[in-house]
C-alpha positions in Angstrom: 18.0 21.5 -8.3 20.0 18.5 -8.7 23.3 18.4 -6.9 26.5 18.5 -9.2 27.7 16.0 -6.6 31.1 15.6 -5.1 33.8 16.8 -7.5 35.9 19.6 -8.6 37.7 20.9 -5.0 36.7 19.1 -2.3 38.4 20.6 0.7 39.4 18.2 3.5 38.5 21.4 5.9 41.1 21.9 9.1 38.5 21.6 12.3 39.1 25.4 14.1 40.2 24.4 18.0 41.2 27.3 20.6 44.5 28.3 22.1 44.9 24.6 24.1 43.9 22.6 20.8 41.6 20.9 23.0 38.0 23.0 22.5 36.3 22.9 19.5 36.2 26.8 18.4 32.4 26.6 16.9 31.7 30.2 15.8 35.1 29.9 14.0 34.2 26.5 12.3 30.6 28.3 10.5 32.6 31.2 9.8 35.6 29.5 8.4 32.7 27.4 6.2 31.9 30.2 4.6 35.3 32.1 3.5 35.8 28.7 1.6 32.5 28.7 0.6 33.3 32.8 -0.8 37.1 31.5 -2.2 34.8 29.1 -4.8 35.8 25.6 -3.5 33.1 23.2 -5.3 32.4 21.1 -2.1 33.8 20.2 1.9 34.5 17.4 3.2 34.6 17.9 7.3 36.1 15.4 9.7 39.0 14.6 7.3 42.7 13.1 8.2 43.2 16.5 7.7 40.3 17.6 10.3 41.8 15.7 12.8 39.7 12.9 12.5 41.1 10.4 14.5 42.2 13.0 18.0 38.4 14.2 18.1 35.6 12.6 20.9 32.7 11.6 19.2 30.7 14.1 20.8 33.0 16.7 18.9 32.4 15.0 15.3 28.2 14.9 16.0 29.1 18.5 16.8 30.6 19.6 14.2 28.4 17.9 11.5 25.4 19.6 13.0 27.1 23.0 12.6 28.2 22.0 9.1 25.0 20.8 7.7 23.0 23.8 9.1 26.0 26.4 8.0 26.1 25.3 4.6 22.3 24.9 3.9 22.8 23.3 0.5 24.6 25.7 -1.0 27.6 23.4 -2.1 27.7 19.8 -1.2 29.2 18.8 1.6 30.6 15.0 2.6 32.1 13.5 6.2 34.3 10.9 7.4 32.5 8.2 9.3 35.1 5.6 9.4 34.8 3.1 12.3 36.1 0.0 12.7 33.5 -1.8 13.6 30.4 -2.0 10.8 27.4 -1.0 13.3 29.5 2.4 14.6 30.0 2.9 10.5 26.3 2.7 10.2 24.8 4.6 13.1 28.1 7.9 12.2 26.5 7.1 8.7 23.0 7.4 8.9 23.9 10.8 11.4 25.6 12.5 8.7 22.8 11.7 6.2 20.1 13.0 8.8 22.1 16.6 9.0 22.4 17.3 5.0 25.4 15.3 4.1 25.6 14.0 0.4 28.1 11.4 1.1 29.8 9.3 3.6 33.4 8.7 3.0 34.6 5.5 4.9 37.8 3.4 5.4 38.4 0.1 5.3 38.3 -1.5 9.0 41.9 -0.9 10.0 43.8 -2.4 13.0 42.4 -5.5 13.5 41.2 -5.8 9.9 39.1 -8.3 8.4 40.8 -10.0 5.0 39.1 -8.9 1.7 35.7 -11.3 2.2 35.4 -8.9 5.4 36.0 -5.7 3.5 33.3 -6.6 1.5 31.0 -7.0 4.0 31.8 -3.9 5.9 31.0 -2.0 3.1 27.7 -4.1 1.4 26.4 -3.8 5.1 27.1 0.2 4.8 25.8 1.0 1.5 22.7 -1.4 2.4 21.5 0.4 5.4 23.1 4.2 4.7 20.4 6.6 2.0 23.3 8.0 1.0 26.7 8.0 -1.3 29.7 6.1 0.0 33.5 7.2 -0.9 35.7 4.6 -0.9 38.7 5.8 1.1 41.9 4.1 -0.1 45.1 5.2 1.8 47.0 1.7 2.8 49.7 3.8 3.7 48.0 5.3 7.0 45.7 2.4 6.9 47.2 -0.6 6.3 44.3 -2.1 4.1 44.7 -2.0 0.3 41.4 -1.5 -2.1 42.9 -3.1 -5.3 41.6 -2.2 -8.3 40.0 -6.4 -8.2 38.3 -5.2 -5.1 37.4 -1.6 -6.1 35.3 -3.5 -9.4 33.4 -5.6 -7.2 32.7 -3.0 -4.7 31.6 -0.3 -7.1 29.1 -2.6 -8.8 27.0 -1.9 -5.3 24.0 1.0 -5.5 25.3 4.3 -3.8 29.3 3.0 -3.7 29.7 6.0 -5.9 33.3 7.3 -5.3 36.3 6.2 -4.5 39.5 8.8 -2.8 42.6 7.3 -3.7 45.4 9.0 -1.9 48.1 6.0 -2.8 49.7 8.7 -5.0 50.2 6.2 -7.7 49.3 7.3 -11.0 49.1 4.1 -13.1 46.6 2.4 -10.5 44.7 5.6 -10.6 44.3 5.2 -13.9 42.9 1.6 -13.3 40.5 2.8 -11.4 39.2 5.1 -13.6 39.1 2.4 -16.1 36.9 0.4 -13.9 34.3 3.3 -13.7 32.5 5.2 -10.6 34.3 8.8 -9.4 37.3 8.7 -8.6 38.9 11.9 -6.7 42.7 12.1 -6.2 43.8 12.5 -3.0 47.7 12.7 -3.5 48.8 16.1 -3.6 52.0 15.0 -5.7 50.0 14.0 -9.2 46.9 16.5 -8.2 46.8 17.7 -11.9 48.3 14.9 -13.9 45.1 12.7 -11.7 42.7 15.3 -13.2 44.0 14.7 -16.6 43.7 10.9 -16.8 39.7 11.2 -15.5 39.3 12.0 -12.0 36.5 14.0 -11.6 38.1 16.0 -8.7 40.4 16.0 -5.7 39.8 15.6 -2.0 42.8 18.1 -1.1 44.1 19.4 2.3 46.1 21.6 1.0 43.2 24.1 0.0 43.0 25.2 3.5 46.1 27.3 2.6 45.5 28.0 -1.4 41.4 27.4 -1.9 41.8 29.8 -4.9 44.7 28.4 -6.8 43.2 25.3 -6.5 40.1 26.7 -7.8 41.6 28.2 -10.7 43.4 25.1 -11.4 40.6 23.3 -12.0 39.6 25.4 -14.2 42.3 26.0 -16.0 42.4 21.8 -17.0 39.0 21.1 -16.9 38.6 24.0 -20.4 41.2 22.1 -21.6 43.9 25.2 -21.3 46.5 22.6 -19.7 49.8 24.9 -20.5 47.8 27.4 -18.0 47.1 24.9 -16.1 50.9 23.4 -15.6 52.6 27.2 -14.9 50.1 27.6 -12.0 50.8 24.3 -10.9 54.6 24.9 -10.7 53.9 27.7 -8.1 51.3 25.3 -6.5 54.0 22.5 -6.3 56.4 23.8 -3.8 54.0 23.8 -0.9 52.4 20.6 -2.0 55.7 18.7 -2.3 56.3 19.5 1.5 53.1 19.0 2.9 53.5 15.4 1.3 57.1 14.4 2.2 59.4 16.9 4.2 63.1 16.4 6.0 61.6 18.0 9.2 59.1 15.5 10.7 55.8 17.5 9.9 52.8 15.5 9.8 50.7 16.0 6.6 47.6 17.5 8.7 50.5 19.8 10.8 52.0 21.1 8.1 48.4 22.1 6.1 46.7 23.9 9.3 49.9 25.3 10.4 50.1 27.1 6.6 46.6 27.9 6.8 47.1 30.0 10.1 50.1 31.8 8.2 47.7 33.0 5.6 45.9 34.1 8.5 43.1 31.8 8.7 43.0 31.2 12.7 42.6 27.9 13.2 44.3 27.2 16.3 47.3 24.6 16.8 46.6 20.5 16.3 45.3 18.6 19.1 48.2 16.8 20.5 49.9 14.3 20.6 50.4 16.1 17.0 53.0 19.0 18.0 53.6 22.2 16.6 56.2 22.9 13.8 60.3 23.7 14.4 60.9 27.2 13.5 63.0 26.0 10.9 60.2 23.9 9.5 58.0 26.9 9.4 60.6 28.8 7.2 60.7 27.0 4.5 56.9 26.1 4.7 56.5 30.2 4.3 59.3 30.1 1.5 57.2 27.7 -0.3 54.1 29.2 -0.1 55.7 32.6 -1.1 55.6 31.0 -5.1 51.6 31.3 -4.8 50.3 33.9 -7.2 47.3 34.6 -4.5 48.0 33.0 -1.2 51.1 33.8 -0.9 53.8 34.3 2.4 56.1 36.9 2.4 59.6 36.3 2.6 60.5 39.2 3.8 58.7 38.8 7.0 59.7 35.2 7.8 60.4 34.5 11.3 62.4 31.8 12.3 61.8 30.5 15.9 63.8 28.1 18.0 62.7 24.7 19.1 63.0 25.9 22.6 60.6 28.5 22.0 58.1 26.2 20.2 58.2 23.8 23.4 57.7 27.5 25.4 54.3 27.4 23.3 53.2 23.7 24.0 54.1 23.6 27.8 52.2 26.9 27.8 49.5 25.5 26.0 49.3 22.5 28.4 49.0 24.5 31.4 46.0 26.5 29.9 44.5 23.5 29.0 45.2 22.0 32.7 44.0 25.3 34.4 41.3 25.2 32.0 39.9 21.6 33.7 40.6 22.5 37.1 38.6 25.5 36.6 35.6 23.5 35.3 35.8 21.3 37.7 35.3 23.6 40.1 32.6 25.0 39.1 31.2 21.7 38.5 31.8 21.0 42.5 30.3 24.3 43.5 27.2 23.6 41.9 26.7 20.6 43.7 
């Protein structure tokens, strides 16, 4: 059967880590796969922004795209991050995720030290040239620092298996250019998730389904049969949650704020890996009192609970000295085995 590809909702899946933030939780992760798999989302992408990408080893990412590829066995697509910044790390995370089942490799530009647009270019001719499988673009220059232009984004889409290209700029009107210039493009800014859809993205690479997988579900259906008034009332009880996931007045990071929901809906994921810390109780209220528009995945006001700063550092120092006890404990054991 041919695969539908990369579209619809994408889910930049949370990774599941223990009570320290620093173990991967690996039963979790196959059985989280699979209660998004159940709530309809049309595809995953693992080792997101949102998956905590950049605080995992590289040991932890081979990991988890083993346990991905085997979990999901084909039955929706699946994509992974394999940004590095050098082109021959990009190649060899690559060609891994392609040898365990994924359909497509999404990759930033080099950042830090970045090359000017001729090395861009390069990066990614060089990927797409030695990787048997799609590459997604992945244009954020906010995180990033590197632009893809829509100039750029024409020249590199001309390129066999450059198929897609996650704009997360949150800019409508140069969404829109893209989608002139042709390949797939898949929104990635919460803010203009249906209004993207409308004007020809084929889908949305979305963190926030970790908290509502079925509203986003149902949203795509809704504007995809063209029943856009439908469509635009669910999306006002969407809105609320998306809005603060995107831009807040209480420092939480986009990647806190959409693990720390999903663990409210009850969804177990653990806490972020520092240096990513937890969110102020008053944070968390008004994260709940959003999410308590959803019509499915909704938070209860009437059980909010706020909690003090002082009691959220309680949790992290906690949290450090499991972690701490954690390591001496294995290295004793390592010692005694000697």
């Amino acid at each position: 059967m041919t695969s539908p590809g990369i579209k619809g909702v994408c889910v930049a899946m949370c990774t599941p880590l223990d009570t320290t933030g620093e173990q991967l939780e690996q039963g979790r992760l196959g059985d989280y796969i699979d209660e998004l798999i159940d709530a309809g989302v049309h595809s995953i992408l693992v080792l997101a922004g949102t998956g905590e990408y950049a605080y995992l080893t590289e040991a932890e990412k081979r990991r988890i795209i083993e346990i991905c590829g085997k979990r999901i066995n084909g039955r929706i697509p699946y994509c992974t991050q394999t940004s590095a910044m050098s082109t021959t790390d990009t190649i060899e995370a690559s060609k891994f995720a392609a040898d365990h089942g994924a359909e497509a490799a999404m990759i930033l530009p080099p950042w830090l030290e970045s090359p000017f647009e001729r090395g861009v270019l390069y990066h990614y001719e060089q990927v797409a040239r030695h990787v048997p499988i799609d590459i997604i673009l992945y244009n954020t220059p906010q995180a990033s620092g590197v632009e893809i232009t829509p100039a750029m984004y024409r020249r590199l889409i001309q390129i066999d298996n450059i198929a897609y290209m996650k704009d997360s700029e949150g800019d409508l009107a140069k969404l829109q250019k893209f989608v002139a210039v042709g390949g797939k493009v898949l929104c990635g800014a919460d803010p203009i998730a249906p209004y993207a859809l409308m004007a020809g993205a084929v889908g949305w690479i979305w963190g926030a389904a970790n908290i509502m997988p079925h509203e986003c579900v149902q949203l795509y259906e809704h504007i995809t049969a063209g029943r856009l008034n439908e469509g635009l009332e669910l999306w006002s009880k969407m809105h609320p949650t998306n809005a603060f996931l995107w831009e807040n007045d209480f420092d939480v990071e986009y990647l806190v704020g959409a693990k720390s929901g999903a663990n409210m809906m009850g969804r177990n994921l653990g806490p972020n890996r520092r240096p990513q810390l937890p969110m102020s109780g008053e944070a968390r209220v008004a994260l709940q009192t959003a999410m308590s528009t959803l019509p499915i995945n909704r938070s209860n006001r009437d059980r909010l609970v706020y909690r003090s700063w002082e009691e959220e550092k309680d949790w992290l120092v906690g949290a450090v000295d499991r972690a701490s006890t954690r390591s001496a404990d294995a290295t004793a054991v390592k010692g005694a085995d000697k």
